[in-house]
N, C-alpha and C positions, 0 to 999 in steps of 0.2 A: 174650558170647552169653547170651540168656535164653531157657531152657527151660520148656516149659508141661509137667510129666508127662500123659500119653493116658490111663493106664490110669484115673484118678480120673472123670475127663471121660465115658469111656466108660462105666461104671459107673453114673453118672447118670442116660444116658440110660433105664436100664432102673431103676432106684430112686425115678422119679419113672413117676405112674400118669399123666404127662401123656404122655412119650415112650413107654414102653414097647412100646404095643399099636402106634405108628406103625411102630416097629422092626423090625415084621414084615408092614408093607403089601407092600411087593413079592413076598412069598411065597403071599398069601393072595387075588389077581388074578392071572389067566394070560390070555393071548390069543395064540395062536401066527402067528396071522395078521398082528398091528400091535404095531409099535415105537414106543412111552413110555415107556421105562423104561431104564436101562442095565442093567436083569434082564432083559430082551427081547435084548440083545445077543447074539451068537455069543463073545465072549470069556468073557461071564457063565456061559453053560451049558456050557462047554469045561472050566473050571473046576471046576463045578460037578461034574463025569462024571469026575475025575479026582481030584478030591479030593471023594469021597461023604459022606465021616465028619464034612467040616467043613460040606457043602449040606446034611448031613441034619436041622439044628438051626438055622431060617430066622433066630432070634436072632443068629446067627453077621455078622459084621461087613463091609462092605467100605468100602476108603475113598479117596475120590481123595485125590491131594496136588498143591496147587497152588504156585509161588511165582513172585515179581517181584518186581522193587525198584524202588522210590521215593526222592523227592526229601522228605526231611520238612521242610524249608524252604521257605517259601513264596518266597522270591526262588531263583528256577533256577536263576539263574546262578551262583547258588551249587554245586558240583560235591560231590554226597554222594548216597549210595545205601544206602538200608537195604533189607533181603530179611528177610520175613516168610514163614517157612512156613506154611502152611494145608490143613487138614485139614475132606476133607466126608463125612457118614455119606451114601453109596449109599442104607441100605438104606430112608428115608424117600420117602414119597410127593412127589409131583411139588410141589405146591404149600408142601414144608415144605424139601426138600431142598437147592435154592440159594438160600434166606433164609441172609440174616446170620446169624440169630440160632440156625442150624444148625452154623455152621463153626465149625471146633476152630483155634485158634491154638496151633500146637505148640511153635514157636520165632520167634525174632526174630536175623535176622545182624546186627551190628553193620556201621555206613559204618568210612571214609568211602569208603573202592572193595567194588564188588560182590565177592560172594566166588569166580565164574568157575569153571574147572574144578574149584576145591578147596572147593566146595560140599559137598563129601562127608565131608568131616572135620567138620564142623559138624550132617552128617545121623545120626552113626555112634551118637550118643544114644536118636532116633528109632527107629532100626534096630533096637537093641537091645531097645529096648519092643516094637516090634511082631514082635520072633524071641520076646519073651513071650507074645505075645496069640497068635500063630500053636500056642504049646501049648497056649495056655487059663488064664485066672483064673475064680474064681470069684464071681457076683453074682448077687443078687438080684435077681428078674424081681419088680415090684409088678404086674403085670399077671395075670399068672399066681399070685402068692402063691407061689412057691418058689424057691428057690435053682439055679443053672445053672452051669456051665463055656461061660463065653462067648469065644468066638474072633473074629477078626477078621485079613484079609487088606489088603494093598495091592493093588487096581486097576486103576489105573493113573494117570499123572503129567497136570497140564494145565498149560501154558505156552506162552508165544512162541515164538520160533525162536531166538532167540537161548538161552534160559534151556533149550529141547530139549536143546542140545548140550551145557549146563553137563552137568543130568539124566543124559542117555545116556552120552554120552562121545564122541557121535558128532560129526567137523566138518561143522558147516552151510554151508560156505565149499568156494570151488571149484567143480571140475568134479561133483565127486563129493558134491553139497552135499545131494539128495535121500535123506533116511532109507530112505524105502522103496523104490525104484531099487536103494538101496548103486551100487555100481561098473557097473553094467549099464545107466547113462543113457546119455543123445544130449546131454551137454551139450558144446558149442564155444566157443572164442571169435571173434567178431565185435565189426570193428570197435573193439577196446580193449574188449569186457564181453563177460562171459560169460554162455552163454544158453543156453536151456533147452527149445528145441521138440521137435518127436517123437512127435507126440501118436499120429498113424500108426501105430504098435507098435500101439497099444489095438483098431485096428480090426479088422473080419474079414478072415481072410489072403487071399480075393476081391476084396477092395476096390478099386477103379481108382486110387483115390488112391496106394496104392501104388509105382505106376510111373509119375506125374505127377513127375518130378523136378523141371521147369523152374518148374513151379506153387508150388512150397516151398523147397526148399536147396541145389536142384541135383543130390540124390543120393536116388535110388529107395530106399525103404525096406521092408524083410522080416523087417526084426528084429521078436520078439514078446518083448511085458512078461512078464516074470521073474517067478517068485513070489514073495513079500516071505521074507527069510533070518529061519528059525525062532529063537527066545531062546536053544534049545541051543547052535546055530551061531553066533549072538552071541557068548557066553558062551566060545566056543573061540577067535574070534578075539579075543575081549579079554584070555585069557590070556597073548598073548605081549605085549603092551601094557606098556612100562615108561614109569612115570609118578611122578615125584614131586613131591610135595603141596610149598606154599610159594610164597611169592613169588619167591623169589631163590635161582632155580633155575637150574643152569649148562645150558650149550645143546650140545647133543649134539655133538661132532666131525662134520662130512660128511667121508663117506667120498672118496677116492680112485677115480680110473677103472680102477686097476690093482686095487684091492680088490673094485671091483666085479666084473671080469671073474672074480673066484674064488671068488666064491658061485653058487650052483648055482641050478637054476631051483626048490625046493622054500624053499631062501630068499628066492627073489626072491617067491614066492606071500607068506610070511611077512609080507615088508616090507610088501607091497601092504595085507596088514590092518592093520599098523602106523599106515598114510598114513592109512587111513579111520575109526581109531581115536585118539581121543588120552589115554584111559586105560581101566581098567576103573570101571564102574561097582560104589558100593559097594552097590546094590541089590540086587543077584546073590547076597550074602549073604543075602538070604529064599530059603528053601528054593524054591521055589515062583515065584521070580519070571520062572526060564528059560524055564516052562511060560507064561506069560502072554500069550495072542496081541494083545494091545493092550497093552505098555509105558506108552509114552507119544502121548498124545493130539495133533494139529495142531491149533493154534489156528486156528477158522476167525473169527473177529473180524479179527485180525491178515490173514488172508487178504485175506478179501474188501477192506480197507481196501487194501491196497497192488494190490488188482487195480483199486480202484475210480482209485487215484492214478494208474494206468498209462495209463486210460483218460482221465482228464482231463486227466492232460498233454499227453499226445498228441495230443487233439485240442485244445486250449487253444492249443498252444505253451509250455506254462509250462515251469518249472523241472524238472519230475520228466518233459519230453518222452523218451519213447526213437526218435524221430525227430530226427538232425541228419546234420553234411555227412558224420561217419565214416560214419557207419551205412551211408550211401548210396553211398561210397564203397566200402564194404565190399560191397556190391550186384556194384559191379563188377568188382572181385576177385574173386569168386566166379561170375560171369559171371551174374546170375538178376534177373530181373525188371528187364531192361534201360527200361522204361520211363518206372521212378522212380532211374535213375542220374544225378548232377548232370550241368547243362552250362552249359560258358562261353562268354561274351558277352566282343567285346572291350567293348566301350560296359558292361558291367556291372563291379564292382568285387568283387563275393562273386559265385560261380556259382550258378544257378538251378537249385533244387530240385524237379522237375517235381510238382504236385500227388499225392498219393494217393487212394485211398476215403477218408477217414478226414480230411484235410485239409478246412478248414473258413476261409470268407472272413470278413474283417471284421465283413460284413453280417449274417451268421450267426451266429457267436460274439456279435454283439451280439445279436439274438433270442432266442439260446439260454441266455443270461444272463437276459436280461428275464423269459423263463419264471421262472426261481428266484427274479429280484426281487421280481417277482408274487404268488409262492407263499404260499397259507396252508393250513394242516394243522390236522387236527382236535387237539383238548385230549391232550396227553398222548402225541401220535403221535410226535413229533420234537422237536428243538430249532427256532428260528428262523434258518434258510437263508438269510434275507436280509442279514444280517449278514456273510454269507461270501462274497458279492457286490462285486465292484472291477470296475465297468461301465469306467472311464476305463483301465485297461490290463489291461479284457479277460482275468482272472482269478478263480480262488477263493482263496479266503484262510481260515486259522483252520479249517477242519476237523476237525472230532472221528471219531471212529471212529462214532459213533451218526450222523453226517451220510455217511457213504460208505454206513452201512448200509441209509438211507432212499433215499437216490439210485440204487445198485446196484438194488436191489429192485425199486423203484417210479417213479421220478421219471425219471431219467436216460433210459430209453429213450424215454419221453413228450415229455422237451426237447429229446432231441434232434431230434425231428421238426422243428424250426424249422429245420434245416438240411437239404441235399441227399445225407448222410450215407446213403441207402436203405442199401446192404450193412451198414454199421455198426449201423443201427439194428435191422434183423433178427437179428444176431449178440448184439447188448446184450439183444433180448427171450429169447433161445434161454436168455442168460448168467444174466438175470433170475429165469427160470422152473426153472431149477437151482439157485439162490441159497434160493429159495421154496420148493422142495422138502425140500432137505434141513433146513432152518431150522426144519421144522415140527415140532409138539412131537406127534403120532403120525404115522407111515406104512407105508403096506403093505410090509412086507417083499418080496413080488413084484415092488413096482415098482425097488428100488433098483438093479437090474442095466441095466434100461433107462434109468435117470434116468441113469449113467455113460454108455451107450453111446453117449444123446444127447449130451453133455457132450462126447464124444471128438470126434464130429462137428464140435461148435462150433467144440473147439479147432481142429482142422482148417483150416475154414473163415475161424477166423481168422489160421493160418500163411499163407494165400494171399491176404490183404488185408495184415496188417500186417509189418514190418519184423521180422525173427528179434529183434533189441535187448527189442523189447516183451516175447518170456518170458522175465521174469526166475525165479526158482526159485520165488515165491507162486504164480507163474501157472501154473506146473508143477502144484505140489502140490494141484491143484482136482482134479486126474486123481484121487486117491486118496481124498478125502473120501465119497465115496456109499460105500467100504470099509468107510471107519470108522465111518461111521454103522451098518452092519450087524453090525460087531464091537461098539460101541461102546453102542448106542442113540444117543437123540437130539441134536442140537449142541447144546443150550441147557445140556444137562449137562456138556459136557466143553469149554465156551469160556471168556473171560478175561471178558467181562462183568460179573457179579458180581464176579468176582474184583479187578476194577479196583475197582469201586465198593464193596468192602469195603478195600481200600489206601487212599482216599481217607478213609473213616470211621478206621478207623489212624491217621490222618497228622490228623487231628481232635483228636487227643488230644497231641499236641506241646506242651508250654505252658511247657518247660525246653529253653532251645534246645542247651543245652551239652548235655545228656542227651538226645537222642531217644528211644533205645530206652528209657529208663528212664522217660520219660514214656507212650508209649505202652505199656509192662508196667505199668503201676501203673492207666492208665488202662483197656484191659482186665479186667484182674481186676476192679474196680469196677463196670464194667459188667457182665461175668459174671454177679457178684453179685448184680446189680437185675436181670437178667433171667433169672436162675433163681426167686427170691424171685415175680418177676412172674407166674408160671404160676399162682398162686397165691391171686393178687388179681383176683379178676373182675369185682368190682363199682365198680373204677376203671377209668381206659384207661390200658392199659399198651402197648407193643409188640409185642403179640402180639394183643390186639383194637382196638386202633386202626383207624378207618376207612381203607379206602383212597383215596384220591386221587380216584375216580370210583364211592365207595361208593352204591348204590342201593336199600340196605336202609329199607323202610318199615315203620311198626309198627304200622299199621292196614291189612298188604297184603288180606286174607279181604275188607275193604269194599269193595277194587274188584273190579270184574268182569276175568277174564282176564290176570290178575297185572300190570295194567297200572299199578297204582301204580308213581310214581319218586319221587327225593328233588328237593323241587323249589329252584332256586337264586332268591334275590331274592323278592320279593314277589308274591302276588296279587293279583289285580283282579278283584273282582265285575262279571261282563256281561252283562246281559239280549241272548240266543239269537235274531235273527229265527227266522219260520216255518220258510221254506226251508231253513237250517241245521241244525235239530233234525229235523226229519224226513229229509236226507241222514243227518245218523247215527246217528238212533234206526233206520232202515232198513239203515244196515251192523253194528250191534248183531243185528237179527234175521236178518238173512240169513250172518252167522258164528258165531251164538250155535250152537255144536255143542252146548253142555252142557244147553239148551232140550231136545234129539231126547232127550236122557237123564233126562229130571227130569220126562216124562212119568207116572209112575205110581209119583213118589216123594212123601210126606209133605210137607206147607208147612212142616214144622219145622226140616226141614233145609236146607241154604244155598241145593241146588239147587232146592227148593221152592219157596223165598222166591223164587227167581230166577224161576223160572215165572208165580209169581203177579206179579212186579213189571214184569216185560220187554212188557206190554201196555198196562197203562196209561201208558207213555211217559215221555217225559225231562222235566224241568219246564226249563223258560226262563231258570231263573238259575242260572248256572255263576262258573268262576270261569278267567279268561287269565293265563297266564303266558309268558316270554320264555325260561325258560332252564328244560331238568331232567337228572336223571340215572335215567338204565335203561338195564339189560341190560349195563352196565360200561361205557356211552356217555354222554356230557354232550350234549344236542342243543339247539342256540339257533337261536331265528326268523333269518328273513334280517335283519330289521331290527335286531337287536340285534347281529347278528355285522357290519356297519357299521361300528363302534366298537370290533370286537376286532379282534388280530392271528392269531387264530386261524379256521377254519373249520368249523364244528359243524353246520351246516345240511344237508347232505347224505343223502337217506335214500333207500336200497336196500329193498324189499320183495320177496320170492316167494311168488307165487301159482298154483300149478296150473304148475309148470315153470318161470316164467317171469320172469324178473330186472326190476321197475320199478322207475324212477329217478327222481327229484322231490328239490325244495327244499324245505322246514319253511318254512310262512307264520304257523301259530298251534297255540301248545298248549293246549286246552281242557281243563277236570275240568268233566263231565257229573253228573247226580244224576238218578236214577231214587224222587223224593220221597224221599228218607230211608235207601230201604232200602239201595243200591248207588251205588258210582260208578263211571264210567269217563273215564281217562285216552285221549284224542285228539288223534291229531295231524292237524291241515290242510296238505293240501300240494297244489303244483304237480306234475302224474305228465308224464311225457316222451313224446310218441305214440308207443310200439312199433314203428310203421308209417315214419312221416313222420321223424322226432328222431331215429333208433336205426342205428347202424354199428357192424359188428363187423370189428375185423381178424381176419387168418389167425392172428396170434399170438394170439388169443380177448380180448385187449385191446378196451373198450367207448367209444363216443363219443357225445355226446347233443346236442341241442339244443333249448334252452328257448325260442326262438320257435317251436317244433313242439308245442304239447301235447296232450295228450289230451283237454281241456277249460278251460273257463274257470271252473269253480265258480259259475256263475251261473243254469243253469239245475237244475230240481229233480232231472232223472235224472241228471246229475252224480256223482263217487264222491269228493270229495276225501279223506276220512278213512281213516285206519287207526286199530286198536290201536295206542298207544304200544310195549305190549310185543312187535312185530312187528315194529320198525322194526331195522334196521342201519345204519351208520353207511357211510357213503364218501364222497370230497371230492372236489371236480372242478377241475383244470388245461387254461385256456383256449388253444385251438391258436393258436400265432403266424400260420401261415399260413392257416387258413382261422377268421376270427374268427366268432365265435355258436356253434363247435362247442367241446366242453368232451370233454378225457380222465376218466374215470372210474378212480379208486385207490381197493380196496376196502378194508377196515382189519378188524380184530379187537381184541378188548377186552385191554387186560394184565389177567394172570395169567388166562388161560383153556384151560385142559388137557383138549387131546381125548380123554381118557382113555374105552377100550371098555367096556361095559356089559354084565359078567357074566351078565348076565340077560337080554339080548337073546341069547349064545349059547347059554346051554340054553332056551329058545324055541325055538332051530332044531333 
């Protein structure tokens, strides 16, 4: 095993004038209203109210701990597993906190088998340090210029589901597989698996659903969700937990039916925590961690990916279907939904599976594929879907976790439309728009009780279309995430994302194969070392100002007008402007110039002065066209040049006065007002509002481009916008009614809704 010491690591942060002052972002923003932060969470300030002496000094630390293991072999099939622990400081701002170049690599488990429940003897290093840091060492604060007694807490844990049970102790497995349920679930078995619906508990005890038996399991439901078992009540039932560390550990004698009958029922409660427990947790050893109302976190990456897989198998037919003859037979056994019970033909050889909702012909599934064939996504949105495509037998294939998460979200409900799916397709938008919500990096804390209660509904709704087989225990555990996001804050903070794509960087540094973990420790530290050093170096590019992928930073932005400078991609072209041109948008220059109404009775010395005096005498006639740029954290390319790509960039969303307009990028122009100003313009095709524009009930948008609003031809015409006005969205052509186009709205990476102090004391 290689251990990284914490307390050094930690230390740094606050001995370096680069970290320090970040170390106490979360304490110096408050917004009681919106959730950014995992300081906004109810676990954060739970903590905080009970342990005052450690809240009262914002330097004080908190930290998640992540782990997973990987293959550091680049051939799979090779069987080895290393487990890297990692360590992330809470207490930075949103845009510094899940970087790389934030996490603490604490330790490295050695292959070649994962370390499983005995993960704990490996952590007991860890432990010990931070039962140090829980008293206090002493450092120095460069931000402040003084010396402190800094502390720092564990958080709480992020992982899979499988590495959950390493962590807690608890089994993911079985009836009893949901953490927060514990023993008080609806799971059964059907058909040979075990399942997980129930969603009914969640509702109000009014409900009619209730007493639909025949609509769902057969059996009326009144049972109410439980409230999750406090860390104290954990901590009792892991006491009676015997468990020893080791591989090669002998297996307990089973009891006897005659041994049985002579334990009492105060044993038999005993046992019961036993079953649901398979050791104690050596986390428990922090003072402080019984008290913790969020342990460990659900991976909602992992989630959604296996909700997304349940849904395409299922309607696929593929491999990962929970639709076949048990299931259906199991229908019948249970006496419920006698409609999709098999039946036999003598002239048939396999009995006939009567169609469901959810079932999907040839005809369709080819459609619905073709959608994805189809598909191009804006710079940076996704990966290429097309590739995941097997039209000849009518499959996906190679699926990543970033492709269930673009599909769930956005796509899937759109494709499906190529099919007669209706109930499906309402249910995937309900599923969508929950996906959306909690995904988001601020939200109203008011709303998350409704965003569940909708959620509870779905499930519902989708117990009386699909088959019990389909909740598997992912599909379960969607009940509980709008919880955790209120305990918790945001998903973005406590998912495996990052976390994978820092395993991957790890596994980067492999270049001794007998040695893995020795390559990746040495490799490490090295890096460490360059990017500590790099804080430092500012007048290179280092890792820490390296542009971003859709950097839009300009260094002459003050010369255009309305921060409409981008970075432009490829070449310019000098084009002499007709008449009719320059005066469409020397005319939308004057009729949005707001900064004109203010520069009324200010000096020509100053910008908006100059602006005053320049905004009259007009645009001159030579500009300059280009095909491709970036603004606003958007790359936007002419239709004709996105011809030639595999991507789709052209799409652009404007609001004006309420009102959502849609259009294509035909040309990007840079305007020159003689010398003094320019402005960046975009030409584009606008949607008629009127004629082009449908909206579904799910608030889902459709348009079409032989509708427009105009033809750019005549001079009252409005082609132009501000470049810096534009948003980015991409359109997916309807299989069944062609000319009309689905509208997917996007947002730029790394853009944090972070609330604005100063718009609350305004109010």
């Amino acid at each position: 095993m290689r251990y990284f010491p914490l307390i050094p690591r930690l230390k740094r942060l606050y001995m370096s004038s680069k970290t320090a002052e970040d170390m106490r972002w979360h304490f110096d923003r408050k917004d009681e209203k919106v959730i950014s932060h995992p300081a906004d969470g109810e676990a954060w300030k739970k903590f905080d109210q009970r342990y005052e002496e450690f809240a009262k000094d914002p330097r004080s630390v908190r930290l998640g701990l992540a782990s997973d293991g990987f293959n550091p072999y680049r051939l799979m099939n090779t069987s080895y597993s290393t487990w890297p622990v990692i360590l992330i400081p809470y207490n930075l701002p949103p845009w510094l906190c899940m970087k790389s170049t934030s996490f603490i690599l604490s330790l490295i488990i050695p292959g070649k088998f994962g370390p499983g429940m005995d993960i704990d003897v490996y952590l007991q290093t860890l432990i010990h340090e931070l039962k140090l840091l829980w008293e206090g060492v002493y450092v120095f604060d460069a931000h402040s210029g003084k010396c402190f007694k800094m502390r720092a807490a564990l958080h709480s844990t992020i992982n899979d589901f499988p590495a959950y049970a390493m962590l807690s102790g608890w089994s993911t497995r079985g009836y009893n597989a949901c953490p927060t349920c514990a023993d008080s679930g609806c799971a059964y078995s059907f058909g040979g698996k075990i399942t997980y619906p129930g969603a009914r508990k969640w509702l109000p005890i009014d409900h009619p659903y209730h007493s639909q038996a025949s609509l769902f399991d057969g059996e009326e439901e009144y049972g109410l969700a439980l409230v999750p078992v406090s860390g104290t009540e954990v901590l009792k039932q892991q006491e009676k937990v015997k468990y020893v560390y080791g591989k090669s550990k002998s297996v307990p004698k089973k009891r006897g039916r005659q041994e049985d009958d002579e334990i009492d029922d105060d044993d038999d409660d005993d046992q019961d925590d036993v079953v649901l427990w398979k050791k104690k947790s050596k986390l428990f050893k922090l003072e402080y961690w019984e008290h913790n109302p969020l342990r460990h976190n659900l991976d909602v990456m992992h989630i959604e990916k296996n909700v997304c897989d349940n849904f395409l198998g299922t309607l696929l037919g593929m491999e990962k279907s929970r639709d076949d003859k048990n299931a259906r037979l199991a229908l019948k056994a249970r006496n419920i939904k006698s409609h999709l019970w098999p039946e036999s033909h003598p002239n048939r050889v396999k009995d006939y599976l009567p169609p469901a909702a959810y079932t999907m012909s040839k005809e369709e599934k080819e459609r619905f594929l073709n959608v994805l064939q189809n598909l191009k996504v804006p710079d940076g949105y996704g990966s290429n879907l097309q590739r995941c495509v097997n039209l000849k037998q009518r499959k996906l294939i190679n699926l990543k976790s970033l492709d269930n998460h673009v599909l769930m979200q956005d796509i899937l409900p759109v494709a499906l439309r190529a099919s007669n799916a209706t109930k499906v397709i309402d249910l995937l938008d309900e599923l969508s728009d929950f996906f959306k919500k909690i995904w988001s990096t601020a939200i109203e804390r008011s709303e998350l009780d409704s965003i569940k209660s909708r959620l509870v509904l779905t499930l519902c709704k989708m117990e009386k279309e699909f088959l019990p087989t389909f909740f598997t225990i992912m599909v379960h555990l969607l009940i509980h995430l709008a919880d955790e996001v209120k305990l918790g804050g945001p998903v973005h903070y406590r998912w495996m994302y990052p976390i994978e794509r820092y395993l991957a960087f790890l596994k980067s540094h492999v270049s001794n194969k007998a040695q893995p973990e020795g390559s990746i420790a040495e490799g490490y530290l090295l890096w460490e070392t360059i990017a500590f050093c790099s804080r430092y170096l500012e007048s290179v590019e280092t890792i820490f100002n390296r542009p971003k992928r859709n950097e839009d930073g300009v260094p002459d932005i003050n010369n255009y007008l309305y921060y409409s400078g981008g970075r432009v991609v490829g070449m310019k072209e000098n084009v002499r402007l007709d008449d009719k041109s320059l005066k469409q948008a020397h005319r939308y220059v004057l009729l949005h110039s707001d900064e004109m109404k203010l520069a009324n009775n200010l000096d020509d010395s100053t910008k908006e002065g100059k602006l005053r005096k320049s905004l009259p005498g007009g645009l001159s006639n030579r500009g300059k066209r280009m095909k491709s740029v970036i603004i606003n954290g958007y790359k936007f390319d002419t239709v004709d040049r996105e011809r030639s790509q595999k991507t789709q960039n052209s799409g652009i969303m404007v609001e004006a006065d309420g009102q959502e307009y849609y259009g294509k990028l035909k040309e990007i122009l840079e305007l020159d007002y003689y010398g003094s100003f320019k402005v960046l313009m975009f030409r584009c095709d606008w949607v008629d509002i009127r004629k082009g524009f449908k909206t579904y009930p799910s608030g889902r948008v459709r348009v079409n481009f032989s509708k427009l609003m105009h033809t750019s031809q005549n001079l009252k015409d409005d082609p132009f916008i501000f470049s810096s006005q534009a948003k980015q969205v991409f359109y997916i052509e309807d299989e069944i009614q062609k000319g009309w186009f689905h509208v997917i709205k996007t947002k730029p990476r790394d853009l944090f809704d972070i609330p604005d102090d100063d718009d609350d004391d305004d109010e």
